[in-house]
C-alpha positions in Angstrom: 48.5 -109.4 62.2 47.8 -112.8 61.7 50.6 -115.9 62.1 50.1 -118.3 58.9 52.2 -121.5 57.8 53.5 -122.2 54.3 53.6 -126.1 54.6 55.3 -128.6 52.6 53.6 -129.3 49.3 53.2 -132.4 47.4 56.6 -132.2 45.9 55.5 -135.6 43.9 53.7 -138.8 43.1 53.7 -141.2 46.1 56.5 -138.7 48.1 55.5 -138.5 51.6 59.0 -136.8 53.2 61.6 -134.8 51.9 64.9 -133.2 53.3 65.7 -129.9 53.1 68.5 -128.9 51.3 68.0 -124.9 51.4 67.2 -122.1 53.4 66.6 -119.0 51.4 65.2 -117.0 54.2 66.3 -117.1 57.9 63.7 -115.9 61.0 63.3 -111.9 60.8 63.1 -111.5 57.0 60.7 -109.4 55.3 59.3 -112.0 52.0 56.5 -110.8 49.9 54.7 -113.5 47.6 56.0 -116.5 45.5 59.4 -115.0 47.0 61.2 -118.8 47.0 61.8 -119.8 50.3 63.5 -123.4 50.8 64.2 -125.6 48.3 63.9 -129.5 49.5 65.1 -132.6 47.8 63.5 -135.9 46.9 64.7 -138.9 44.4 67.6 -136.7 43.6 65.1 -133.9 42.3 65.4 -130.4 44.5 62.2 -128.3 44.4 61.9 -124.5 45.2 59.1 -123.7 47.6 57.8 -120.2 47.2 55.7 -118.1 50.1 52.5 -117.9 50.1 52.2 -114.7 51.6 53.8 -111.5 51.9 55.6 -110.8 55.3 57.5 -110.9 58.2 59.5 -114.8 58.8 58.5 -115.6 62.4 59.7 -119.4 62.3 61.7 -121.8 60.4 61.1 -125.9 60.5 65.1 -127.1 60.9 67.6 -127.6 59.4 69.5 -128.1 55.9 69.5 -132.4 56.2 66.6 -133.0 58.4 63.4 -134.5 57.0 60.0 -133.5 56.8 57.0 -134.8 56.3 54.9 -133.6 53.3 51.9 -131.3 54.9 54.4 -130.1 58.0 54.8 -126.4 58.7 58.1 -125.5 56.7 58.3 -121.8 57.8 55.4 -119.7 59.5 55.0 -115.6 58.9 53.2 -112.7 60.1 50.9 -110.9 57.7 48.4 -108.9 57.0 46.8 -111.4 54.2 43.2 -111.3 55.3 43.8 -115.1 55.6 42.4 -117.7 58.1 45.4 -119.6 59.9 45.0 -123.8 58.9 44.2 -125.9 61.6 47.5 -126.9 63.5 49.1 -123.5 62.1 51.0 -122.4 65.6 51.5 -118.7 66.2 54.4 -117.4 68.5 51.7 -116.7 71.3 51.0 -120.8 70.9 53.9 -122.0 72.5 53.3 -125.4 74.8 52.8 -123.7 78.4 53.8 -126.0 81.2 50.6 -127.6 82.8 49.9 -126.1 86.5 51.5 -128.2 89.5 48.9 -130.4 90.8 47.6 -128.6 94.7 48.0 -131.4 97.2 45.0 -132.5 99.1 43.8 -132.5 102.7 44.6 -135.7 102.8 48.0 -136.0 100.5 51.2 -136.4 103.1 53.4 -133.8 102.9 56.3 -134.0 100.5 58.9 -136.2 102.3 62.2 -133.4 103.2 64.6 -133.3 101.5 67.7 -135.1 103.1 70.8 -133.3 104.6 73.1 -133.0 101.6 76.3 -135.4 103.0 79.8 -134.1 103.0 81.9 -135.0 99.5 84.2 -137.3 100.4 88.2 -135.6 100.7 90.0 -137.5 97.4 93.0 -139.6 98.5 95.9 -138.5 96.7 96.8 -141.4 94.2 100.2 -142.8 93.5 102.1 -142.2 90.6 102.4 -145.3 88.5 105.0 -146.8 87.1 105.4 -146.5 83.0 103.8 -149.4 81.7 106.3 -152.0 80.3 107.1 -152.2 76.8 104.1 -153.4 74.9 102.1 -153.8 77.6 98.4 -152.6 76.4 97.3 -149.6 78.2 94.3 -149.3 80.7 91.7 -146.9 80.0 87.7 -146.6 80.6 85.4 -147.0 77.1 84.8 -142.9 77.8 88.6 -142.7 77.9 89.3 -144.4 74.7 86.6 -142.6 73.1 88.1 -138.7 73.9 91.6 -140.0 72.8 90.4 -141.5 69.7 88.3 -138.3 68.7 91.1 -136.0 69.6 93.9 -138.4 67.9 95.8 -139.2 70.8 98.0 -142.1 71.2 97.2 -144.0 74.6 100.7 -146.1 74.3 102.1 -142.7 74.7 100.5 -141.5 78.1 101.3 -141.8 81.3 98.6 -143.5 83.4 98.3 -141.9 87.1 95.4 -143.9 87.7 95.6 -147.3 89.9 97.8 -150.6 88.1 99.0 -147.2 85.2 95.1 -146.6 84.5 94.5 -143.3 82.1 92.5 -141.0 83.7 90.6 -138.1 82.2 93.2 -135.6 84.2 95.6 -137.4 82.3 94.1 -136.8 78.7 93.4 -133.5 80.1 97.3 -132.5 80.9 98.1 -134.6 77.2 95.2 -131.6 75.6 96.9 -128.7 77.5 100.4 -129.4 76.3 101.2 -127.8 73.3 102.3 -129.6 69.9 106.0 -131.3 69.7 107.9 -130.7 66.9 109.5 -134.3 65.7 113.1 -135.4 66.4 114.3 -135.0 63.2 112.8 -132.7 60.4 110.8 -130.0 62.8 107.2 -132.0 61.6 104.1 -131.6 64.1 102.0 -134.2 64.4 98.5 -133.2 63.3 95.4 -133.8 66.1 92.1 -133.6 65.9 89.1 -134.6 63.9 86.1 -133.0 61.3 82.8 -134.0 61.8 80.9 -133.7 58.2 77.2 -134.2 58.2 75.8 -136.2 55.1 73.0 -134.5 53.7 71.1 -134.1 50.5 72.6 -135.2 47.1 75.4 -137.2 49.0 73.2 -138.5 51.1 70.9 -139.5 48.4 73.8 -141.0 46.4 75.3 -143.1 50.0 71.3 -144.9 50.2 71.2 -145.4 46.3 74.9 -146.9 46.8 73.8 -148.9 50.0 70.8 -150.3 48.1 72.5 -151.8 44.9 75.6 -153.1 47.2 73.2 -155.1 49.5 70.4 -156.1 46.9 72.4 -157.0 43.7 75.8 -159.8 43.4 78.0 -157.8 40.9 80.2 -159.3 38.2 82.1 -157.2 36.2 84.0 -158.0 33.2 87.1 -156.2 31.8 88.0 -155.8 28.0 90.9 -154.0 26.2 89.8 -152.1 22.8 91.4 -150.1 20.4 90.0 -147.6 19.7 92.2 -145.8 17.1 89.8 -146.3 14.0 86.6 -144.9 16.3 89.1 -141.9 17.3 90.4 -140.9 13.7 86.5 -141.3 12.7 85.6 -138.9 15.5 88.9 -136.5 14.7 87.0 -136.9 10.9 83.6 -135.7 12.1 84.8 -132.9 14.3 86.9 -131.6 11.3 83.3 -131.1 8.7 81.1 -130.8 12.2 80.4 -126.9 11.0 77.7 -125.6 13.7 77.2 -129.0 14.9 78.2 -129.6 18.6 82.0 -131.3 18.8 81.6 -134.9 19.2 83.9 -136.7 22.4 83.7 -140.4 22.6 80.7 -140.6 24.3 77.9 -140.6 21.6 79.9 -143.2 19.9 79.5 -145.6 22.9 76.2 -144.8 23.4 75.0 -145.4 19.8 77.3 -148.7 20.5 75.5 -149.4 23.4 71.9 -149.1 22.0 73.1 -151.3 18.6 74.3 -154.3 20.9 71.1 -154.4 22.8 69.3 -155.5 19.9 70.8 -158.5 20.1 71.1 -158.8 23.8 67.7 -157.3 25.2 68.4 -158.9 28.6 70.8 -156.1 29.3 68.6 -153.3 28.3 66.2 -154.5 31.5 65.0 -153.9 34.8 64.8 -156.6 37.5 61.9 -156.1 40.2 63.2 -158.2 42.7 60.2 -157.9 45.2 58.0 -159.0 42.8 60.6 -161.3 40.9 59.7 -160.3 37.4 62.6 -158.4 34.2 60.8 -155.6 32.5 62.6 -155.6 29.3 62.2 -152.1 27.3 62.3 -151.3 24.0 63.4 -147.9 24.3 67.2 -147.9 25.0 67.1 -144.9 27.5 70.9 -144.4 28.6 71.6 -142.9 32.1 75.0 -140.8 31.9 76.5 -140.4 35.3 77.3 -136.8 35.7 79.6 -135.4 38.6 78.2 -132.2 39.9 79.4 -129.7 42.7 76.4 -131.8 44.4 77.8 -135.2 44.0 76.8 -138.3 40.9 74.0 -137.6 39.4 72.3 -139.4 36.2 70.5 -137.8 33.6 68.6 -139.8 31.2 69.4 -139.6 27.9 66.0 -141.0 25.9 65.5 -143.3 22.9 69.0 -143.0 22.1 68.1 -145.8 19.1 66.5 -142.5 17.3 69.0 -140.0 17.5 72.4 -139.3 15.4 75.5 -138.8 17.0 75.5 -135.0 16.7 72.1 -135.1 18.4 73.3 -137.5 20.3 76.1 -135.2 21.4 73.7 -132.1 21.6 71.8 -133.7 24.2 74.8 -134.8 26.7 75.5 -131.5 26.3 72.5 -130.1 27.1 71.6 -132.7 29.8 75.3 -132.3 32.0 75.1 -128.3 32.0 71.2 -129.0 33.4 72.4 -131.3 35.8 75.8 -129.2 37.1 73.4 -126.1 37.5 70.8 -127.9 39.7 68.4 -127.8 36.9 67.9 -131.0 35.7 64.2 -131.9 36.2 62.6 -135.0 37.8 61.7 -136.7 34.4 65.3 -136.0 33.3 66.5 -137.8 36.1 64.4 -140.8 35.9 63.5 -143.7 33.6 67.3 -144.9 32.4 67.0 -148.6 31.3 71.2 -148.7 31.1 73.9 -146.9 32.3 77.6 -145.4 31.3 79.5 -144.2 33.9 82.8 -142.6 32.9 85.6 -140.8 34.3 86.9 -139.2 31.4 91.1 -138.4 31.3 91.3 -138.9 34.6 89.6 -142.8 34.8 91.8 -145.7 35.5 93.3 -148.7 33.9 89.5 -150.6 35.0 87.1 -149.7 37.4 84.4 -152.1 39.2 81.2 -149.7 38.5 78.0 -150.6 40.6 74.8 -150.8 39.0 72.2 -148.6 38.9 69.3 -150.0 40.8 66.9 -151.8 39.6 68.6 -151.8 36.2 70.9 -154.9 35.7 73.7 -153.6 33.3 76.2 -150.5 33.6 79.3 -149.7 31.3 82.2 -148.0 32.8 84.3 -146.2 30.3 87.8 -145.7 31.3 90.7 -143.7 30.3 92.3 -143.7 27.1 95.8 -143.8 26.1 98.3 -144.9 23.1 100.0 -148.2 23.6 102.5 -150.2 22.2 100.8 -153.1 20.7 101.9 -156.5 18.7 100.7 -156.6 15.2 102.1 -159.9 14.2 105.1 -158.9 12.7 106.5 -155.3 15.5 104.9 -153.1 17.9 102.9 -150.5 16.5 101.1 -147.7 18.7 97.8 -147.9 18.8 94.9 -146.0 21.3 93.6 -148.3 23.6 90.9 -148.0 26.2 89.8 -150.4 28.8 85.7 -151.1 29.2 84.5 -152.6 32.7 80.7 -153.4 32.4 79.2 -154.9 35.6 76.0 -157.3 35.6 73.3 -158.2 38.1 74.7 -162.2 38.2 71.2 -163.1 39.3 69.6 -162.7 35.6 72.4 -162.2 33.7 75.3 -165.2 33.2 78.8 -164.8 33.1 78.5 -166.2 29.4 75.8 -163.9 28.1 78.1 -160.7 29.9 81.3 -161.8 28.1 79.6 -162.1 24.2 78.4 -158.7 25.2 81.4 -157.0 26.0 82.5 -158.5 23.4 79.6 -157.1 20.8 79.9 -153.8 22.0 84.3 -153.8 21.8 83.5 -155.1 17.9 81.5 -152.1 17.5 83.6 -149.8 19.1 86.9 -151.6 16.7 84.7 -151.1 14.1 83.0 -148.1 13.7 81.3 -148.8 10.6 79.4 -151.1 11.9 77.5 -148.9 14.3 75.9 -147.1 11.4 75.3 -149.6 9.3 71.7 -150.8 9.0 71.1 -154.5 9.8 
């Protein structure tokens, strides 16, 4: 039987860590070959990693959330493959064994004795205090304060037996013994305790994305009202003829908007490299579409969206979301957007303050829809409206050049026309 280690591939260009996100085996499993083992995430991509060998799991690298380093052992397992274990491969015999005591010399001296252990000093009984007066803040150690504020106790409501009304631990302790109080009025229990939730893989991947445009770009976001009740009865028009064609939502509307005002404002369809202070303007208007997933946000790309129709515009949201809700979406399909919509569908607010997709410097956030009464010169009328919030990197893009933006793209969305017309 030989001990051999499946290692951590090169999982992609330029990745040199990646954390785990699954264990499909667990120590003591029988595997045979190319069973999948783990499956690890990187740049919002997970990859499965099959075995390389058929056999008995002997050791597993950690677990789900840490990080390894590409070329580590990720799980090693006895076999009979007529293999040669790789160098640094560690068998369960090859455990670290403690190095042997040094054997004092002739000439050492002796170990000094170890001193008479001294008697533990009798505790003197401590007076009770007296209740602290009202508003008086109460005295406690950091270690103190730190158990009552993880357990969700109060310290204006204990009793300090300590000297001057200090809380002791015995004190928290006699607080943690007693059982719940129902209130005075209404028989309600005060609910204790906390929930420690570890942030690993996609959410994790989704805090540093966050962290990284919030401290790298100054946001401005700008608000507009449409009405949208022309693009809607268009839409309601469409679906009605669609016959095998997918059924079209609002989306593939503001994306074709979104690629026709770009043509005129190819600042927004950019990317700023900030460490090398250079905007990589593209010509392809590839649209990320922020998907929620069991996993947490994730954006598919949606490519060359100046090429496609609406139905195939449709087709491949479609497509795109059920990849990325299963776990499937691959790395290329999760890379490359040039501009964003984010959108929260029915359930979206009035306006929302969306944060930009790093290093892209323009994101649309579509919000909810809903008929309101609105002035037509002469009476109310009701008419759908729907709020737009874009946000801009204000370090290349100017508060001027945002608004005539928003502004192209709520024209286009007022008039639907004009997104198919040819210019």
């Amino acid at each position: 039987m030989n001990i051999l280690s499946v290692k951590l591939p090169d999982v992609g260009e330029g990745v040199t860590e990646a954390e785990l996100a699954e264990w499909h085996v667990k120590v003591g499993d029988i595997v045979k070959e190319d069973d999948v083992i783990a499956a690890v995430m990187t740049d919002k991509a997970t990859v499965e990693i099959p075995s390389l060998y058929d056999g008995k799991i002997t050791w597993i690298a950690g677990e789900i959330g840490d990080i390894l380093a590409v070329g580590s052992d990720l799980v090693r397992i006895e076999t009979d493959a007529e293999a040669v274990a790789e160098p640094g491969a560690a068998s369960d015999q090859d455990e670290e064994t403690p190095e042997p005591e040094p054997t004092p010399t002739p000439d050492a001296p002796p170990p000094p004795a170890a001193s008479p252990a001294r008697p533990a000093p009798t505790p003197t009984p401590t007076r009770s205090a007296p209740p602290r007066a009202e508003g008086t803040p109460p005295l406690a150690s950091p270690s103190v304060r730190a158990r009552a504020r993880k357990g969700g106790i109060d310290l204006r409501q204990v009793h300090g037996s300590g000297p001057a009304g200090r809380i002791t631990q015995q004190d928290l302790d006699e607080v943690f013994a007693r059982p719940p109080q129902s209130a005075a009025h209404g028989g309600r229990v005060a609910r204790t305790g906390t929930e420690e939730i570890r942030v690993i893989g996609m959410r994790r991947k989704i805090a540093e994305r966050m962290a990284l445009a919030n401290a790298r770009i100054p946001h401005i976001t700008v608000v507009e009202e449409v009405d949208v009740t022309s693009l809607e009865e268009l839409r309601a028009s469409m679906n009605a003829g669609r016959g095998d064609k997918p059924k079209l939502t609002v989306l593939p509307f503001i994306a074709a908007a979104l690629s026709k005002a770009v043509v005129d404002h190819p600042e927004m369809n950019a990317h700023y490299m900030d460490d090398d202070g250079v905007v990589v303007r593209h010509a392809g208007v590839n649209i990320g579409m922020a998907t929620m997933t069991d996993a947490g946000l994730v954006v598919p790309v949606l490519r060359h969206v100046e090429s496609l129709g609406v139905f195939q515009t449709a087709a491949e949201i479609s497509r795109l979301s059920e990849a990325a809700r299963a776990g499937k979406a691959t790395r290329d399909e999760l890379t490359g957007s040039t501009i964003t919509i984010t959108s929260l569908g029915p359930l979206g607010a009035l306006a929302t303050t969306p944060i930009i997709n790093h290093p892209e410097v323009a994101i649309l956030g579509v919000n909810k829809m809903a008929t309101r009464p609105m002035w037509d010169g002469s009476q109310f009328v009701p008419r759908k409206m729907m709020n737009i919030s874009a946000s801009f990197d204000h370090r290349v893009i100017d508060g001027w050049d945002a608004a005539v933006f928003v502004q192209r793209i709520k024209t286009l969305l007022e008039t639907p026309a004009l997104i198919f017309m040819e210019e």
